[in-house]
N, C-alpha and C positions, 0 to 999 in steps of 0.2 A: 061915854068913853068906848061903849063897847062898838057903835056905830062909826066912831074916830075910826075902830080897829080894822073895822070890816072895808072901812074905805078904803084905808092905806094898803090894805093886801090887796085888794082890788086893784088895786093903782098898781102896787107890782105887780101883779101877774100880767095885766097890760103892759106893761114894763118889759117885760119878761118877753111875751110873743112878740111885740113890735122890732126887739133888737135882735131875735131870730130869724124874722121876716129880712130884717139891714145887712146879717149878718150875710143870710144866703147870697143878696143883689151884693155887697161890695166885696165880700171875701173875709171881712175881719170877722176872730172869731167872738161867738157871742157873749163871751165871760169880760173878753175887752171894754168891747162895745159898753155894757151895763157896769162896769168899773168906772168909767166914763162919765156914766149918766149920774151915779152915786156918787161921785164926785163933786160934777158940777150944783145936782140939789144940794148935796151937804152946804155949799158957802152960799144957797139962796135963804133971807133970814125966815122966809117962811115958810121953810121945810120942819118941822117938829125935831126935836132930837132922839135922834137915837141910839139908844149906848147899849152896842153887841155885849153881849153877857158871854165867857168863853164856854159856859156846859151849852150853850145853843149850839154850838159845833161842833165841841172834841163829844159832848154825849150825844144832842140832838140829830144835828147833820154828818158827822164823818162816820158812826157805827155805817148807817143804810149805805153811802155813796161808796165806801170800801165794800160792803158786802154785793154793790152791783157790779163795780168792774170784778170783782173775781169771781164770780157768779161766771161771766163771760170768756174770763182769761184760761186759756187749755194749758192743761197741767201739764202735759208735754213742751210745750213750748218752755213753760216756767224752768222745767227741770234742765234743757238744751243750756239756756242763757241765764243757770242757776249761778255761778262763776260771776258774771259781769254782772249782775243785778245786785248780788250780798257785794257786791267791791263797789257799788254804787252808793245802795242805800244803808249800808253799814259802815264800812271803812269809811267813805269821802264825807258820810254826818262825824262821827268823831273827829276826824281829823277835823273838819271845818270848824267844829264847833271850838275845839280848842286853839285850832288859830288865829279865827276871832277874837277869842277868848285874852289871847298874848298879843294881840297889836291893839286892839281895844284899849286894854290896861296901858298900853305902850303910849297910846297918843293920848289918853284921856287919863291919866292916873287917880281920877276920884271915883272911878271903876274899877272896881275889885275884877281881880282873875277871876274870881267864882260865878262873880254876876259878868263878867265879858264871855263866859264860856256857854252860861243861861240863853243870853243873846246869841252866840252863835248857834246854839242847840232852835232856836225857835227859825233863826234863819236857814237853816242847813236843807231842811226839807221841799224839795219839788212838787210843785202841782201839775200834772200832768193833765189837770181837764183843758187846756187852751191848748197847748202841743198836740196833743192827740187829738184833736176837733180838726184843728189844721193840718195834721195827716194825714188823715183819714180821706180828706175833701181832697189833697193832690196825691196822693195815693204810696204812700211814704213802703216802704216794704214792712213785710212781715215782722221782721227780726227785731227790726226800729222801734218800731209798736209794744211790741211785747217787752224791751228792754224800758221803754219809758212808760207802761203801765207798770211792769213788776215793781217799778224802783216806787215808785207812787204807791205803793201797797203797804211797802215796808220799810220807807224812811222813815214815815210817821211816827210809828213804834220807835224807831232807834231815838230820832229828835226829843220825842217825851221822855223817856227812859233817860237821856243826858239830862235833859231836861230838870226832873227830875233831882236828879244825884248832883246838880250844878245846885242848886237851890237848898238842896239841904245841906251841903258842904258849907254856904254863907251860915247858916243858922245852927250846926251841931257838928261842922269839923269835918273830914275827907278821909277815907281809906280805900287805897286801888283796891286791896282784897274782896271788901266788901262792897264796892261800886260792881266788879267785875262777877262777883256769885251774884249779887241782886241781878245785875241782867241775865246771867243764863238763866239763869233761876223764872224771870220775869218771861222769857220765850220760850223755855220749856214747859212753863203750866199754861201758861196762852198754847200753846201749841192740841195740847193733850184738851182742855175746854175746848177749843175751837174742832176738835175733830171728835168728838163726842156730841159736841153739838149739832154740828156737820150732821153725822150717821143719824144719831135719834129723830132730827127733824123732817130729814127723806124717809127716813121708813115711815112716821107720822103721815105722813102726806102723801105718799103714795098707796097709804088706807084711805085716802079723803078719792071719793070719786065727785068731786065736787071741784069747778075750777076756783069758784067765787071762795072757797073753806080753802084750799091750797092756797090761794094767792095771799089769803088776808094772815095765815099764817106765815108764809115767808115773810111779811112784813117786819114779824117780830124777832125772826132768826136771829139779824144781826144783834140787836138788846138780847137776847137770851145768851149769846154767846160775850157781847161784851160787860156788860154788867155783872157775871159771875166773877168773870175774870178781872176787875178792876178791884172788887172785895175783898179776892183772892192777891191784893197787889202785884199780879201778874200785867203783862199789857195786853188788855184789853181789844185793841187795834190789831194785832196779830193773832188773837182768838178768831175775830170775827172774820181775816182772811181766809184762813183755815177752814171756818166753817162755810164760809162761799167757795171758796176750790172745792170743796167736798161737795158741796149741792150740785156746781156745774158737772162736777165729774160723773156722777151717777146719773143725776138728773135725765140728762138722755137715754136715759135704758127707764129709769123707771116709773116718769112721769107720763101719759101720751102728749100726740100733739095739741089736742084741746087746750089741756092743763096748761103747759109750757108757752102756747102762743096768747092765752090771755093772762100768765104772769107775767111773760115779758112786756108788753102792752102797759101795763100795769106800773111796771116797773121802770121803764124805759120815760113814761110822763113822772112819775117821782121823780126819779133823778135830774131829768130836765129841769124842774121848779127847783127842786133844792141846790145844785149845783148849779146854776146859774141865779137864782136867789142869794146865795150867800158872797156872791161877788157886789151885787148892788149894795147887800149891805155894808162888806169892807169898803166901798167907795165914802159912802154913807156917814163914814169913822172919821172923814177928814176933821170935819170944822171942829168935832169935842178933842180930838188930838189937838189939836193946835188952841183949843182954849186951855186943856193942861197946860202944855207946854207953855203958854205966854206967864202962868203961874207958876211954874215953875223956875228953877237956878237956870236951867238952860236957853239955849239960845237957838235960832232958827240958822244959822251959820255953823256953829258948832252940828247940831245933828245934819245938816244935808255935807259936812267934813264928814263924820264919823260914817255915814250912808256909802259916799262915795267910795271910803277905803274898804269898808266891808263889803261893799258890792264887785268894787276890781278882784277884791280876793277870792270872790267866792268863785269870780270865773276863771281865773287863776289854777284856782285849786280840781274844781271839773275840767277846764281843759288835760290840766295834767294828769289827772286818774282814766278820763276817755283813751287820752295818748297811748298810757301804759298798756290799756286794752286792746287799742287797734295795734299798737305794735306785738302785743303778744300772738293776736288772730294770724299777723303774717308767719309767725313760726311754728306754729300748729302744724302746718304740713306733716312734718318727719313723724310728728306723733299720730296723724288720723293714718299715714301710712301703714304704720305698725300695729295700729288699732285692728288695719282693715285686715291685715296680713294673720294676726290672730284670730278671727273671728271666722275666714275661710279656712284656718285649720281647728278651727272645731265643728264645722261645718262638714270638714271635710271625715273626721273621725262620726260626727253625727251618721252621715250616709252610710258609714263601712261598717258601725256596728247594727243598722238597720239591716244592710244587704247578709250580713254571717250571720244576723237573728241568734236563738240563741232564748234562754231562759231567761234574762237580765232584762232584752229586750221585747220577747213576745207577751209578758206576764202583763196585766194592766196595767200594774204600777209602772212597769219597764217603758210601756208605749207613752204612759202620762210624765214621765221622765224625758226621755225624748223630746214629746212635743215642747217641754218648759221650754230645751237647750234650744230648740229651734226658732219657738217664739223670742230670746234673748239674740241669738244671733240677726235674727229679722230687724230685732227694735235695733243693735248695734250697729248694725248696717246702716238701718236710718239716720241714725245718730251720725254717722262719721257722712253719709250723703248730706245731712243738714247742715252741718258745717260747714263746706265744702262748695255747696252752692248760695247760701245766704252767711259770708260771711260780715264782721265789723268792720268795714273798708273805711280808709282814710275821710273820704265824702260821708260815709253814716256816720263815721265820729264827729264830723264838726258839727253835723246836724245834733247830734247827742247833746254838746258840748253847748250848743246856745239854744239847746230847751228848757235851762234851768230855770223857769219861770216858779217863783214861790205863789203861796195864796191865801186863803184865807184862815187856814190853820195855821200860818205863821202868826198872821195877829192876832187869834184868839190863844196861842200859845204862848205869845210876849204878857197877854190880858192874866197871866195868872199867876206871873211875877207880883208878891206882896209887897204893901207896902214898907216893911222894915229891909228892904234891898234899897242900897241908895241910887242916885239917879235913874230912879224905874220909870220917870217918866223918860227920860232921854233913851231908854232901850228900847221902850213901845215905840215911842215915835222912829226910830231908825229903824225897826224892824218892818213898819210900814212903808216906810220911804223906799226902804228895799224891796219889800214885796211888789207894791206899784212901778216904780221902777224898771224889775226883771220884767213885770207883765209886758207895760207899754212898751218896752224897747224889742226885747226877744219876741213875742206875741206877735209887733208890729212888722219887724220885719225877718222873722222866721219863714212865711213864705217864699218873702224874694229869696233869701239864701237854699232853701231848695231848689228852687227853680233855676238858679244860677248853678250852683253845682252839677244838677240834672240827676237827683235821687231819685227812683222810680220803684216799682214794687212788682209784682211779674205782671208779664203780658197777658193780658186777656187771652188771645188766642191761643197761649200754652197751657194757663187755666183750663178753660171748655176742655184741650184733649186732655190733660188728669184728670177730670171728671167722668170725660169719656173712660178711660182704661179705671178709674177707682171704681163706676161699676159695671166695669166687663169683671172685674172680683169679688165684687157683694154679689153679686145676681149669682157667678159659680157657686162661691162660697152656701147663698143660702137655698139653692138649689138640690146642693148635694146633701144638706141639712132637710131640708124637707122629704126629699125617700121618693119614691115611685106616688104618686100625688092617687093611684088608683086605692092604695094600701092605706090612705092617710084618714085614721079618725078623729073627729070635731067635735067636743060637745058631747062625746058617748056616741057619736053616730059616725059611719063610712060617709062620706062626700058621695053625692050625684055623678056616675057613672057617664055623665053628657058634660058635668061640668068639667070633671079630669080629663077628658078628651078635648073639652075646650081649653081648658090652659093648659095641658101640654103642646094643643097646638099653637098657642103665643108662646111658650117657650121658644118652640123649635126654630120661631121665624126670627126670634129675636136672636137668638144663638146664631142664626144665618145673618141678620145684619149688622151686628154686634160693630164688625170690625172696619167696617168701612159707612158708619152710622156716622151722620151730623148727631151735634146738642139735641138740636129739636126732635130727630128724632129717636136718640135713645129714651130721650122724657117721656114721649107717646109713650116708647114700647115698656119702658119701665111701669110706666102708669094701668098699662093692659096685666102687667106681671103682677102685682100688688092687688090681685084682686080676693085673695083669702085675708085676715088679720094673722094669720100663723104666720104667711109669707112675710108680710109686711116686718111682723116682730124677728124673725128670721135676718132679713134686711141691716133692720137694726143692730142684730146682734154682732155681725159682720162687720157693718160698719165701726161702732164701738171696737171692735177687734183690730181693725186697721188703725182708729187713732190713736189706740195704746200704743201701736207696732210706730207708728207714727213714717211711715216710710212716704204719706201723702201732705200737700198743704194742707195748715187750716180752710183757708178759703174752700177749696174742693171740697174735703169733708164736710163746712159750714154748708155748701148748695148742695150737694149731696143728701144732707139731713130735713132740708130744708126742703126737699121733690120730695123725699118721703114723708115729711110732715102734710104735705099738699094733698096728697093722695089719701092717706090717713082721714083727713079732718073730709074729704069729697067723702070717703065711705059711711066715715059716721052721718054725712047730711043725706044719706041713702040713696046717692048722686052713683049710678054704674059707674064701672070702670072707663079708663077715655082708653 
């Protein structure tokens, strides 16, 4: 048996690169592709069976694959398109879930409202790993991104939680009171676990000067943060967001580049296997689904009926919540106006009680006052810029609108439907029919419909110059932070007298060609500037300062961080400066 075992995983991970390798030459993405393939073995009779167990996913596979995309996802960005994310992945799951719920009952009446609500709770939820692969590859904007990972973070959580209170209402009766304090209740302690878990495991690790001790414990972050929290009948799933926004948030200040370039490494091949693993296996589910179901009351007409209606509605219901949102982005104006017209007048009282000085102002506390109002008005500023320039436009909504691809947390969440619910098989199987369904159709031609609209993400060429001007501002910034480089002690010692005169004189040249510098070569001369690790962590600090401020793209900041990791990891190979 145990050599059966080692086959079959063998055979998927083969599985696995071969339809990566397809994926790249035809364009489909890879989660497809292996849906596909797990399909077609399921109804070959000499494929073994294999019957998905749901803790392989909601405990096994979703704690890690949740804790990698928010590992990656910028908490600024989250907070910008915090609005359209909670109207996504909270309102439009309730809502779906209960109007599944009423037309289910409605066409099928030997399903209970409680159990049609179960079913919509397990279909409600979006998988974003096929959407966002597809993105990425035709280069979807920023905004799009972030709205269709956030919502993928934290439908899950909402899904379960109905979930949940659908299932026990069939078995011990329904109270809004009590359905509605259970879920605060259930995101509130998840929140508070997951940000305790967050902090203690960075400070942890960032004592480990070991990349191989960091990495193996990030491994376990996410079970450390969802496991407490699921004892705690809290959701589990929103602990462990929590605690990956916290890791990525820090994580750049106080992991170095070593550490970070061989977790993500690390990370980046887990998630690969497991998220595109666990699609093969959903393929995988056909043939024992359809041996229930032939045992079953039900029929194979009746569920691709009930499939049908619940699938028109689910798109139904997303389109109309996207709508709601791009129409509301159009009238935002008059408020980012007023926004902006506030914030230049405390800007503007900020400068006039610097210029009269004054006790209030000169005292340390006074000056550290100040600077909060000014850092606030800088991130506000941003804020109503981001807006402004990356809004929800009619074309991002439709795009929005036919991502709603579910996956394989929907079947392993139909899988825990017991058997004293009646027609349980008829809700697994339609939950699948849906999930596959959303894939093949949206998945399939998600690209064309990009392409045809012409949704695009910024131009390269405006990238390079924000990269250019973000750091003609870390280089000041951490310039003016380093002091007179001749006064500066390292280590208990003054620096080399030949070496300060060496980089001030690469400052000076760089300072000279700052402004009319190509990509390539502010990189050089960044690269000649970076030749202390004071500097370098200096750099960093600056830069972290700007993504809070948040007034530059992700992308910039991400290759921004990314020259600095480069130069970092040259110094520790004891490679000079370039």
């Amino acid at each position: 048996m145990p050599v059966e075992l080692l086959t079959l995983a063998i055979a998927a991970l083969m599985a696995i690169v071969v339809a990566a390798v397809l994926s790249r030459r035809t364009g489909i993405a890879t989660p497809l592709v292996l849906l596909v393939v797990g399909i077609v073995f399921s109804v070959i009779p000499a494929t073994p069976d294999f019957e998905l167990e749901p803790d392989w996913i909601l405990i096994g596979a979703l704690p890690p694959l949740l804790y990698a995309t928010a590992v990656q996802v910028p908490v600024v960005d989250l907070r910008r398109s915090f609005g359209m994310i909670t109207w996504l992945s909270v309102t439009l799951v309730i809502v779906s879930a209960l109007a599944v719920g009423a037309v289910v009952h409605l066409i099928a009446p030997d399903v209970s409202f409680a159990a049609g609500v179960a079913l919509g709770a397990v279909v409600s939820p979006t998988d974003a790993v096929a959407a966002t692969a597809i993105g990425k590859r035709l280069g979807l904007p920023h905004r799009l991104m972030t709205v269709l990972e956030g919502e993928s973070l934290v439908n899950d959580a909402s899904a379960l939680v109905v979930l949940r209170t659908a299932l026990l209402a069939i078995t011990a009766g329904f109270s809004l009171g009590d359905a509605v304090f259970d879920f605060a209740r259930a995101v509130v302690l998840a929140i508070v676990i997951g940000f305790v878990v967050g902090h203690a495991t960075v400070w942890l690790r960032s004592k480990l000067d070991d990349p191989v001790l960091m990495t193996a414990v990030s491994f376990i972050v996410p079970f450390l943060a969802f496991l407490p929290a699921e004892e705690a009948e809290a959701s589990g799933v929103v602990a462990v967001v929590v605690a990956g926004l916290v890791t990525g948030h820090h994580g750049a200040r106080k992991f170095s580049a070593r550490e970070r370039l061989t977790e993500r490494t690390n990370w980046l091949t887990l998630q690969f296997l497991v998220e595109n693993g666990v699609f093969l296996l959903m393929g995988l589910q056909l043939e024992a689904l359809l041996r229930d179901l032939d045992e079953s009351n039900s029929t194979v007409p009746e569920v691709l009926g009930v499939s049908a209606v619940v699938f028109v509605l689910l798109l139904v219901l997303r389109v109309g919540f996207v709508g709601v949102q791009v129409l509301s982005a159009r009238r935002q104006q008059p408020r980012l106006d007023a926004m902006r017209e506030r914030l230049d007048q405390i800007s503007t009282r900020v400068d006039t009680m610097t210029e009269e000085g004054g006790r209030r102002t000169e005292s340390e506390r006074g000056q550290q006052r100040l600077s909060m109002y000014r850092r606030r008005v800088q991130r506000g500023k941003a804020d109503v810029d981001y807006q402004e320039s990356e809004p929800i436009t009619a074309r991002g909504g439709a795009v929005l609108s036919w991502a709603g691809m579910r996956g394989v947390v929907t079947l392993a969440a139909a899988l825990t439907i017991g058997p004293e619910v009646e027609e349980r098989t008829l809700l697994i199987t339609v939950a699948f029919v849906v999930a596959v369904a959303s894939l093949l159709l949206y998945g399939g031609t998600l690209p064309l419909l990009i392409r045809w609209l012409g949704v695009t993400g910024t131009d390269p060429t405006k990238q390079r110059d924000e990269v250019v001007d973000l750091f003609g501002d870390i280089t000041s910034t951490a310039v003016t932070a380093l002091g007179p480089l001749d006064a500066i002690v390292i280590d208990g010692q003054k620096i080399d007298p030949a070496v300060a005169e060496q980089s001030l004189s690469w400052l000076d040249r760089i300072e000279e060609r700052r402004a009319d510098a190509t990509p390539d070569e502010l990189t050089h001369a960044t690269q000649q500037m970076l030749l202390h690790r004071e500097f370098i962590s200096l750099m960093r600090d600056a830069l972290h300062e700007e993504r809070a401020i948040g007034a530059y793209s992700t992308g910039a900041l991400t290759l921004a961080s990314s020259m600095i990791d480069a130069q970092e990891l040259r110094m520790e190979r004891g490679a000079p400066p370039t």
